[in-house]
N, C-alpha and C positions, 0 to 999 in steps of 0.2 A: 665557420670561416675565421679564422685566425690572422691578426694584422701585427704581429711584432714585427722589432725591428729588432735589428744584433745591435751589440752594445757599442761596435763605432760609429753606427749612426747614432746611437742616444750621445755617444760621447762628443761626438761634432756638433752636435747642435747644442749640448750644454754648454762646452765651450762659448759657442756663437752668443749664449744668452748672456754670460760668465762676462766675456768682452764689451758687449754691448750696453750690461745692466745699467746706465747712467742714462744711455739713451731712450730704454725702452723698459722701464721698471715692473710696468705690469705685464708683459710677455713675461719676463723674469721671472714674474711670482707665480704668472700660470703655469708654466711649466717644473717649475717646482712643486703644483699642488700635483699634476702632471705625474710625475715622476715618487710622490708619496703615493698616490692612487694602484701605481703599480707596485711599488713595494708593499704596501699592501695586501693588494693580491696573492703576490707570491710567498708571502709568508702567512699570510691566511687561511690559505685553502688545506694545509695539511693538518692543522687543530681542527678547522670546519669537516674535514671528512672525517678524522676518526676519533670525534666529538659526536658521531652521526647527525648535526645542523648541517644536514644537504642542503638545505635552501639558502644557505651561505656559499656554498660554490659556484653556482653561475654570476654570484658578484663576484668573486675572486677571481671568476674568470674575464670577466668584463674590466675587472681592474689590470691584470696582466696584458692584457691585450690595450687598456687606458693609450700609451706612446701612438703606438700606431692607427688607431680609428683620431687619437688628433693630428697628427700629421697628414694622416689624408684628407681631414676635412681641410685642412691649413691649404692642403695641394689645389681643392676644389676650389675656393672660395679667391686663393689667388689664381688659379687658371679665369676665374669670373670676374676679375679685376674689381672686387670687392672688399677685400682686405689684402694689403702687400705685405709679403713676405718674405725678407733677406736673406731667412739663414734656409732657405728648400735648396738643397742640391737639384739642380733640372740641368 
């Protein structure tokens, strides 16, 4: 199962981090590691495959996919009213 998100949603919500970084410095930073974890991925998995290091692929795949398993944990844990979160489009 695959959790990306198209890049105007990465782009709205960087923005929102972008605007906000005074307020909220380590959201900032996480989604910056966030956003290196996916690039990453995606530029990792084509040396890892025809490097034959398959066991580097299912990280690179997990890193590609990085954006979207955090945003949905972000969706759940603000649906639980355990950590709020501004920049969720709902």
């Amino acid at each position: 199962m695959f959790f990306c998100l198209n890049l105007a949603e990465l782009e709205r919500i960087k923005r929102w981090h972008v605007a906000h970084r005074q307020e909220h410095p380590l959201e900032y930073q996480l989604w910056d590691a966030v956003l290196t974890v996916w690039v990453m991925g995606w530029v990792g998995w084509v040396p890892a495959f025809y490097s034959h290091a398959l066991w580097l692929v299912p990280l690179c795949v997990f890193g590609i996919n990085m954006p979207g398993l955090y945003v949905r944990w972000r969706r759940k844990v603000h649906a639980a009213h355990r950590l709020r979160c501004d920049w969720l489009d709902e």
